[in-house]
C-alpha positions as a printed Julia matrix, in Angstrom:
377×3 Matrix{Float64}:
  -1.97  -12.05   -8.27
  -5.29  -10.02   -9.28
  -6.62  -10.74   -6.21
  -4.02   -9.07   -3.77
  -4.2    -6.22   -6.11
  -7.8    -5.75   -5.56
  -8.03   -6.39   -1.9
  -5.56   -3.74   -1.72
  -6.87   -1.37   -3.64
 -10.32   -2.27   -1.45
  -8.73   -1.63    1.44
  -7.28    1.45    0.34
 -10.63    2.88   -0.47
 -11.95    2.16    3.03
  -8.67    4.03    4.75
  -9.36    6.92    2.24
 -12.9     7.48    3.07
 -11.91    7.05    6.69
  -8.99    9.92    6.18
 -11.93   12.23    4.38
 -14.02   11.74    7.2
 -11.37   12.79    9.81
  -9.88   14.85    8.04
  -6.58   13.02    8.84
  -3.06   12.44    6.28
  -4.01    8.89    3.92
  -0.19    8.08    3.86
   0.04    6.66    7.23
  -3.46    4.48    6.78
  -2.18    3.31    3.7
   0.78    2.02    5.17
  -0.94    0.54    8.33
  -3.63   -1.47    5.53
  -0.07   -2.92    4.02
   1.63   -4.17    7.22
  -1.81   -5.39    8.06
  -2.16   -7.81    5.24
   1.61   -8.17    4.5
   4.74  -10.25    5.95
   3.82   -8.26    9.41
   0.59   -9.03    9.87
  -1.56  -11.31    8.23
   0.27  -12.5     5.54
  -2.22  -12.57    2.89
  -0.91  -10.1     0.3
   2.15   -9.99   -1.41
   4.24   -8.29   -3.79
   4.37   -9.27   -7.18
   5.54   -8.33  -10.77
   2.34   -6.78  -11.81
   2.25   -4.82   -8.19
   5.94   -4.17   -8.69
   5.34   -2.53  -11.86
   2.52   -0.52  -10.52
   4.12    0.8    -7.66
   7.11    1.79   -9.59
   4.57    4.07  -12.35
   3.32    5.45   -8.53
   6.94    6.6    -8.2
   7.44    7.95  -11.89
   4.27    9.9   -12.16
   5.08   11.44   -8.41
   8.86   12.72   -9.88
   6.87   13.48  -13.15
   4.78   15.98  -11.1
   7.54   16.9    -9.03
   9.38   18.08  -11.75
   6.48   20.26  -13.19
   6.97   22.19   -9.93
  10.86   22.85  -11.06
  10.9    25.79  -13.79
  14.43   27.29  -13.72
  13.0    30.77  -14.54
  10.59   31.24  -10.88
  14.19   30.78   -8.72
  15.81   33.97  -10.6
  13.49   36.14   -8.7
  13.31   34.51   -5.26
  15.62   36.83   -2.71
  17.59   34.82    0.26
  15.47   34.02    2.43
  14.32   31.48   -0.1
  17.99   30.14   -0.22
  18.83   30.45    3.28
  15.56   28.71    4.47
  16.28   25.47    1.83
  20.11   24.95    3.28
  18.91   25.7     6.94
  16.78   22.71    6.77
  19.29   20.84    4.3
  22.24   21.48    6.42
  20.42   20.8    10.41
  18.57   17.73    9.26
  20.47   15.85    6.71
  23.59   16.33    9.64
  21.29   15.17   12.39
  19.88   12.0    10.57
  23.42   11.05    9.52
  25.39   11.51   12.75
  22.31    9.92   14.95
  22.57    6.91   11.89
  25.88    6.41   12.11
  26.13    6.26   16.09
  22.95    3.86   16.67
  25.73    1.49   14.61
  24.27    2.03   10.93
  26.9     1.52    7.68
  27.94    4.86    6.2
  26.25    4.21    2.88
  22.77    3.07    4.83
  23.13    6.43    7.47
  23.63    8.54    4.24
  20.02    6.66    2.34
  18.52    7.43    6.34
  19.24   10.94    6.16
  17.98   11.81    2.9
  14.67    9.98    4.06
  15.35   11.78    7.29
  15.68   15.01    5.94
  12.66   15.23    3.19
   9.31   16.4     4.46
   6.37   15.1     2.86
   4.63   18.07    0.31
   1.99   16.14   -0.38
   0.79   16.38    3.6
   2.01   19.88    3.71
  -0.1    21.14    1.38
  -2.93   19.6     2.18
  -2.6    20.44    5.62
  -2.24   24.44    4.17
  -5.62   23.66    2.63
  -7.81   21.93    5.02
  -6.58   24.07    8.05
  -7.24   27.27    6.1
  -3.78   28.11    6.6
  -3.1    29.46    2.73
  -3.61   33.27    4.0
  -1.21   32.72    7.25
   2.32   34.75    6.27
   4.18   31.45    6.68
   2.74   29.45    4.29
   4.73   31.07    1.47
   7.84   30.19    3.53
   6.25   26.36    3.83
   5.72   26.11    0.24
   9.03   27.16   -0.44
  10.77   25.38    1.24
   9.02   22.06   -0.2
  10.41   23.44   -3.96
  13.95   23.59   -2.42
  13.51   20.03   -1.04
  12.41   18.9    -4.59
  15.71   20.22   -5.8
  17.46   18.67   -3.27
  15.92   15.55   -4.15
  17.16   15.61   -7.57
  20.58   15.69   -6.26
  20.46   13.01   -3.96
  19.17   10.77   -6.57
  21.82   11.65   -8.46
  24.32   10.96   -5.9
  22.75    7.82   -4.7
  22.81    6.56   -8.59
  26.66    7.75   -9.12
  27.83    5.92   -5.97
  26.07    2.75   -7.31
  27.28    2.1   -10.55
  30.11    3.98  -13.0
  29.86    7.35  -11.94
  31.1     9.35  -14.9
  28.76    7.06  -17.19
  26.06    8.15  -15.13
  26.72   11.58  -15.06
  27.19   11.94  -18.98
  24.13   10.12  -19.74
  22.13   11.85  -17.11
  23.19   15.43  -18.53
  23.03   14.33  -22.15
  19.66   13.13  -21.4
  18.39   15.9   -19.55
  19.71   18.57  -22.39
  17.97   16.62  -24.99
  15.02   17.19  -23.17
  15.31   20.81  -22.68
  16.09   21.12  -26.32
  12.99   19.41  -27.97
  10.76   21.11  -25.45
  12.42   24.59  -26.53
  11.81   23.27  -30.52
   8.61   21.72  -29.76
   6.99   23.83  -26.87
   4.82   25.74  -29.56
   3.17   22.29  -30.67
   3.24   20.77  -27.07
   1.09   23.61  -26.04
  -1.6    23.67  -28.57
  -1.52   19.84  -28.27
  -2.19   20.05  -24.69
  -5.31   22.53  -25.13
  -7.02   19.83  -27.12
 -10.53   18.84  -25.79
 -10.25   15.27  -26.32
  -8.13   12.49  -25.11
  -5.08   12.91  -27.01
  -3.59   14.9   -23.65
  -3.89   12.6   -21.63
  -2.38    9.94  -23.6
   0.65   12.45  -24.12
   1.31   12.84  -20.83
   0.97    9.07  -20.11
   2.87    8.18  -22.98
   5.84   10.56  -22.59
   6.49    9.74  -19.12
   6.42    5.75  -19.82
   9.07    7.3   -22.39
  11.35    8.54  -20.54
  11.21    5.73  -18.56
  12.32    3.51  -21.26
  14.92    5.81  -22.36
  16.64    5.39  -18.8
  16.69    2.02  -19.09
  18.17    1.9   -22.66
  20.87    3.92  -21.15
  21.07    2.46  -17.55
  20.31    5.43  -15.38
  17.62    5.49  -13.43
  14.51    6.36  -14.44
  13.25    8.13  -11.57
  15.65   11.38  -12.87
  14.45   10.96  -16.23
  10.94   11.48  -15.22
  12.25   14.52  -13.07
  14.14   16.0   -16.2
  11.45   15.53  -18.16
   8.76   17.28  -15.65
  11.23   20.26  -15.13
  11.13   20.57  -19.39
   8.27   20.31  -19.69
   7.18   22.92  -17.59
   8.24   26.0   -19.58
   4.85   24.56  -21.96
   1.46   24.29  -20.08
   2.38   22.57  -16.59
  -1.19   23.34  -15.08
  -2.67   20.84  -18.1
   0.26   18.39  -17.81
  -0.39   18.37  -13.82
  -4.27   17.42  -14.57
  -3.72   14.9   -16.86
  -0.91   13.09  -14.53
  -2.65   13.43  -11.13
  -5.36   10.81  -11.76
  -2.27    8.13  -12.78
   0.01    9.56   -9.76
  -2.79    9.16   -7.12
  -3.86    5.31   -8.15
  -0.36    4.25   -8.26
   1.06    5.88   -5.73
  -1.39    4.97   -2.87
  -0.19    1.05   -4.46
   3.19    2.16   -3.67
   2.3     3.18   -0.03
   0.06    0.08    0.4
   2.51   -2.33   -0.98
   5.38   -0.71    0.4
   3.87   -1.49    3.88
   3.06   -5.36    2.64
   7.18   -5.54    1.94
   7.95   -4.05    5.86
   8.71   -7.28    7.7
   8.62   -6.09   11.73
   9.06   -9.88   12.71
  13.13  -10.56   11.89
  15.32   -8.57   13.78
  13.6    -5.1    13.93
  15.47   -2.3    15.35
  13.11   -0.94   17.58
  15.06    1.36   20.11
  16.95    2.64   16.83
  14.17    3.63   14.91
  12.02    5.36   17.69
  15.17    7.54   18.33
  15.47    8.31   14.8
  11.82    9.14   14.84
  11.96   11.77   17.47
  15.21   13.3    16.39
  13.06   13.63   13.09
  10.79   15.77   15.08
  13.31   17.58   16.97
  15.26   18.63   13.72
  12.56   20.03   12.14
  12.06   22.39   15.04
  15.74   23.24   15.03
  15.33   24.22   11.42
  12.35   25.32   11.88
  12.9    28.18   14.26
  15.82   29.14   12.63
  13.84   29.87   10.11
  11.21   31.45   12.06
  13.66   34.01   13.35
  15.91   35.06   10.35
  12.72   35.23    7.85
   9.69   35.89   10.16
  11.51   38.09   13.07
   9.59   35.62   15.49
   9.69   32.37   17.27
   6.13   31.34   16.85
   6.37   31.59   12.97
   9.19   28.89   13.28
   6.97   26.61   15.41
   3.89   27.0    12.45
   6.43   25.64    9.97
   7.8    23.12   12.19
   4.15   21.86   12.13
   3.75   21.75    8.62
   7.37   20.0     7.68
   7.5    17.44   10.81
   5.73   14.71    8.2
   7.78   12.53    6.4
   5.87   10.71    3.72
   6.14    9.97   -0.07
   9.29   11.03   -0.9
  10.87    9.81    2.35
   9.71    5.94    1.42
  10.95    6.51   -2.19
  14.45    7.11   -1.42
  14.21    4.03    1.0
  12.26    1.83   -1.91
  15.0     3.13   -4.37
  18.1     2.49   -2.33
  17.67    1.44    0.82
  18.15   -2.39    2.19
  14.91   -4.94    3.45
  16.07   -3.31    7.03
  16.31    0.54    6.12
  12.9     0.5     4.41
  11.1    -0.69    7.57
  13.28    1.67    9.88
  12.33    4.59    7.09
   8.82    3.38    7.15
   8.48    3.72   10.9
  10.08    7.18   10.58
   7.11    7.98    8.02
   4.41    6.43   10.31
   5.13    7.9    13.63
   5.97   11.71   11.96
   3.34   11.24    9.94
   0.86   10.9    12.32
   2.85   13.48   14.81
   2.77   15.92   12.12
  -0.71   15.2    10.99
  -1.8    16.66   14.71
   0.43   18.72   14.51
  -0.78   20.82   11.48
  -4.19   20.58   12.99
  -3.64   22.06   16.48
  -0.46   24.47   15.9
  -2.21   27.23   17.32
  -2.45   25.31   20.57
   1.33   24.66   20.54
   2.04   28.37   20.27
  -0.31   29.25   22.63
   1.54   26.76   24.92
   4.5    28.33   23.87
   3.88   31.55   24.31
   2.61   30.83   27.66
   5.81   29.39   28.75
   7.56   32.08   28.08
   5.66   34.54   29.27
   6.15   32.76   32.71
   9.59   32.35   32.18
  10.05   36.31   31.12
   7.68   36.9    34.43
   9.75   34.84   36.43
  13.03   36.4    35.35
  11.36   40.28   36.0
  10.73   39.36   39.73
């Protein structure tokens, strides 16, 4: 049990320093380590209760953090190109993955978990790609960053759609919104106290954080909704307090878990029963295609230009952490490994993507200057 826990956790040190050194996205290598040792490859590693529970604190802490990102008060200033940008890429991609689901001969329920993997781009590699391409000061990044909030909000939806469709629905609902306003309400009683708390020097902030996310987590299951929205609710409350200290003390919990989840999500892919290849490398690269769709959209109505559409198609392409949570979450043994694929080969698209953008609007722009040549002779 220990033992696959540490060889993983070995071998995810190994693809980390490689991804450092190359300056390349860790998802994808994390992945690749799993299948390598897993059901696909060697065989050697598998998932457990103790890894099961690990994984799923990867997952909580993640939704945890994504919720810190959610204050209600920064959207009341945001004009419509904020809006309009979130239901371009809502509306093109979640409509693509479904219909392209649904024809390759996938169940309605399954296309629907496939397009909300479909549609979600990974932050994680979108910001970091920002950061390590020294793209922060470019006038799309504001748009990219955006547009990875709206997702987030989207994301809350879907869960709660995805949880509604698979048990009572109204009993969901009511304890999801009771739950959620009594978290809004002790923050807004408490925030006062949670702040000062949170600017102590020793370790008594850290074991909040830890402590009130684990919480929430067994409030969900007292009241059988899932605890994934919990920890989202409780991330958006709490981030009316001191989000920036709450964010510090959860990232070192978030990353240790979470690259378990990648890694052992990758031991659980089984590409030796039945895999859909043809399916999922169609999927893949209507993933990629999408996101340009969007993308330029985008670039037009916001930007006035083409070429700032293909800089955030570069950035968004990736599918990643959020992408494999929806398929961990609700997906069948088949639609993880087609979602995981998805992840893998956008992943590392978009990784080069990111990298060399300027190249693909040069090429680009080169094209249609030829083009716009061709059509003045």
């Amino acid at each position: 049990m220990m033992e696959g826990i540490a060889l993983a956790l070995l071998l995810c040190l190994g693809f980390a320093l490689f991804s450092k050194r190359f300056n390349f996205p860790p998802v994808p290598m994390y992945m690749l380590g799993g299948i390598a040792i897993g059901v696909s490859g060697l065989n050697i590693v598998h998932e457990t209760d103790v890894s099961d529970f690990l994984t799923q604190l990867g997952l909580l802490f993640l939704l945890f953090m994504m919720g810190l990102e959610l204050n209600p008060s920064a959207f009341s200033g945001k004009k419509r190109n904020f809006f309009f940008s979130g239901l371009v890429d809502f509306g093109v991609n979640i409509l693509i993955g479904f219909a392209a689901s649904v024809l390759l001969g996938f169940p309605v329920y399954e296309a629907f978990v496939i397009a909300a993997a479909f549609y979600i781009s990974s932050s994680a590699m979108a910001v970091s790609s920002l950061i390590e391409n020294r793209k922060l000061a470019s006038p799309e990044s504001e748009t990219i960053l955006w547009l990875m909030v709206f997702e987030d909000i989207m994301l809350l939806f879907i869960i709660v759609a995805f949880s509604a469709a698979s048990a009572n629905p109204a009993k969901i609902l009511l304890s999801a919104a009771l739950v959620i306003a009594f978290f809004f309400i002790a923050v807004r009683i408490l925030g006062s106290k949670i702040r000062v708390l949170l600017e102590r020097d020793d370790d008594i902030p850290l074991l909040f954080t830890f402590t009130a996310v684990i919480a929430a987590a067994g409030i969900s299951g007292l009241l059988e909704i899932p605890a994934t929205l919990t920890a989202i609710a409780l991330g958006s409350a709490l981030s009316s307090t001191n989000p920036e200290m709450l964010e510090r003390h959860a990232k070192p919990f978030r990353d240790v878990f979470l690259i378990l989840f990648f890694v052992f999500f990758g031991i659980s892919v089984d590409l030796t029963d039945g895999f859909p290849v043809i399916p999922v490398v169609i999927l893949a690269l209507l993933a990629i295609a999408s996101k340009l769709i969007s993308s330029m959209a985008i670039g037009m109505y916001v930007h006035k230009n083409p070429y700032s559409g293909i800089e955030v198609w570069s950035e968004t392409t990736a599918r990643g952490e959020f992408s494999l949570a929806i398929a961990s979450m609700y997906g069948t043994p088949i639609i993880a490994t087609t979602v995981a694929m998805i992840v893998l080969i956008t992943s590392f698209t978009g990784g080069f993507m990111g990298r060399y953008s300027f190249r693909i609007k040069k090429i680009f722009r080169e094209k249609r200057r030829l083009k716009t040549g061709k059509i003045s002779a």
